[in-house]
C-alpha positions as CSV (number, residue, x, y, z in Angstrom):
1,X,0.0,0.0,0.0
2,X,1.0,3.2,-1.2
3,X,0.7,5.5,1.8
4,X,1.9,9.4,3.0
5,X,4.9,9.0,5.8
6,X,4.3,8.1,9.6
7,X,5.5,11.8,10.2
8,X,2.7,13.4,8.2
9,X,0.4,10.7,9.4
10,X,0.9,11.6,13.1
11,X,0.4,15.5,11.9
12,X,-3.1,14.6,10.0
13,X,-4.1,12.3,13.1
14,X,-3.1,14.4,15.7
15,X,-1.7,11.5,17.6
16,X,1.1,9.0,17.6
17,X,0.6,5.3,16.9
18,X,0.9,2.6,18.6
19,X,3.3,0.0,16.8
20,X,2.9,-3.5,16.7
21,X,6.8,-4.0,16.8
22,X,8.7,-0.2,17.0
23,X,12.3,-1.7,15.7
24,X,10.5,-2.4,12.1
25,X,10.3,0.3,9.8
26,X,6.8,1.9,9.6
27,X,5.7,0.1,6.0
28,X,6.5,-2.8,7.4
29,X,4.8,-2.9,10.4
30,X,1.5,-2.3,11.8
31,X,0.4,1.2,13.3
32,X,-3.0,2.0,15.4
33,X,-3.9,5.4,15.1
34,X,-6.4,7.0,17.8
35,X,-8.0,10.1,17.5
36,X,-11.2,11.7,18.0
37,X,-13.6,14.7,16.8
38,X,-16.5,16.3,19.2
39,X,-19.1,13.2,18.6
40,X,-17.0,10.5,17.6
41,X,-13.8,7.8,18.4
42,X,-12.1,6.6,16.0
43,X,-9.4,4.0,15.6
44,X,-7.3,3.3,12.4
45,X,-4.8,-0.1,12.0
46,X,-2.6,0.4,9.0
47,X,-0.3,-2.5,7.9
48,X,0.9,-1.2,4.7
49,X,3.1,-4.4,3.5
50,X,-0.1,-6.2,3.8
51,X,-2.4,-3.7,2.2
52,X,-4.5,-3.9,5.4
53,X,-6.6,-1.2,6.7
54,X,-9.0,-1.2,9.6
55,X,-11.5,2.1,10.5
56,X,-13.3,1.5,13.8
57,X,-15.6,4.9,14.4
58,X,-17.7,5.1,18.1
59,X,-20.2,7.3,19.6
60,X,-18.5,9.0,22.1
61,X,-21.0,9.6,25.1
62,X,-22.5,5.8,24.1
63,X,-19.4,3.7,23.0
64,X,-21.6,2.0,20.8
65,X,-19.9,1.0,17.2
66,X,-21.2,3.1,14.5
67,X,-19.0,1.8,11.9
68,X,-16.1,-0.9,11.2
69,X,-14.9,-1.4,8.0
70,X,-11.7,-4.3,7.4
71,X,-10.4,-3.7,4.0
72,X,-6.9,-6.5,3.2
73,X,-6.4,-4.7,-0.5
74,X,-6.1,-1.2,-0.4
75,X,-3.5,0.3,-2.8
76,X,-3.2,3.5,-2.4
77,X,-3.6,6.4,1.1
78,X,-4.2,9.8,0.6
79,X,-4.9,12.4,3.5
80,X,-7.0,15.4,2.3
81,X,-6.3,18.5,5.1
82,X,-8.8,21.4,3.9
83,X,-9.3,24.1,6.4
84,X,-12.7,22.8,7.1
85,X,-12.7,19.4,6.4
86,X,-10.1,16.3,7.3
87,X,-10.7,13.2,5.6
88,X,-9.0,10.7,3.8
89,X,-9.0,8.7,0.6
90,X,-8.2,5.5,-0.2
91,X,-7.9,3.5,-3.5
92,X,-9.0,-0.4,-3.2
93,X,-10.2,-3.1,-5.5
94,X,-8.6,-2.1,-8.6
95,X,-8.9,-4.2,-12.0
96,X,-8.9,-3.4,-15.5
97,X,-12.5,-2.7,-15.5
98,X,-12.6,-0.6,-12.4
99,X,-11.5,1.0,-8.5
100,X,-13.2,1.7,-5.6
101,X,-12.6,4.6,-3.7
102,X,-13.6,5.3,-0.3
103,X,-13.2,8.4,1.3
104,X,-13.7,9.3,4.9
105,X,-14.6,13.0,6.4
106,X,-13.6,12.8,9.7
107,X,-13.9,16.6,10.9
108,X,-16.9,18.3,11.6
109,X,-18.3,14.9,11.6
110,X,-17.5,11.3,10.5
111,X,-19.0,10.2,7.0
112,X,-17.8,8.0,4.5
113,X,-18.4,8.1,0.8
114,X,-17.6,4.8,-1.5
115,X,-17.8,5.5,-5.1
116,X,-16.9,2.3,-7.7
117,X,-14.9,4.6,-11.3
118,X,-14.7,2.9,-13.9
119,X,-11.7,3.0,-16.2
């Protein structure tokens, strides 16, 4: 997986990872990210080698799960910082005919967007 470095990643996040093994280099280990906005928790896993991403997002005041999405072929990251919007994009199921892309808005407020492009 194709993603931005754990330096900008930290930046975007606002937080530092926790590492599954910290005397491996970042692609090839796995990172959980945890952050938060005013409603909602979120974690992200990222194990670049494998092309594994993980999103778990929470209600904050109810802990319940609002979303979990496990995605084990993503080939591409991209973070998106605009002024009034944080979100991220990420490129997964590509074939000759098509990719998905997913992105997520995490700031004001969580929502995810999956669109299917064809080539």
């Amino acid at each position: 997986m194709d993603v931005p470095e754990e330096i900008k990643l930290i930046s975007f996040f606002g937080s530092k990872p926790v590492r599954k093994d910290k005397t491996e280099f970042f692609h090839y280990d796995t990172s959980t990210f945890a952050f938060e906005n005013d409603k909602e928790l979120f974690g992200i896993i990222l194990s670049p080698f494998y092309d594994k991403f993980v999103l778990t997002v929470e209600d904050k005041d109810t802990k319940e799960t609002l979303s979990y999405l496990e995605l084990r072929s993503v080939q591409k990251l991209e973070l998106v910082d605009n002024p009034d919007q944080q979100k991220i994009r990420l490129f997964h199921g590509e074939s000759e005919i098509y990719q998905n892309v997913l992105e997520f808005t995490f700031n004001p407020r969580f929502k995810m967007v999956f669109e299917e492009q064809y080539r």
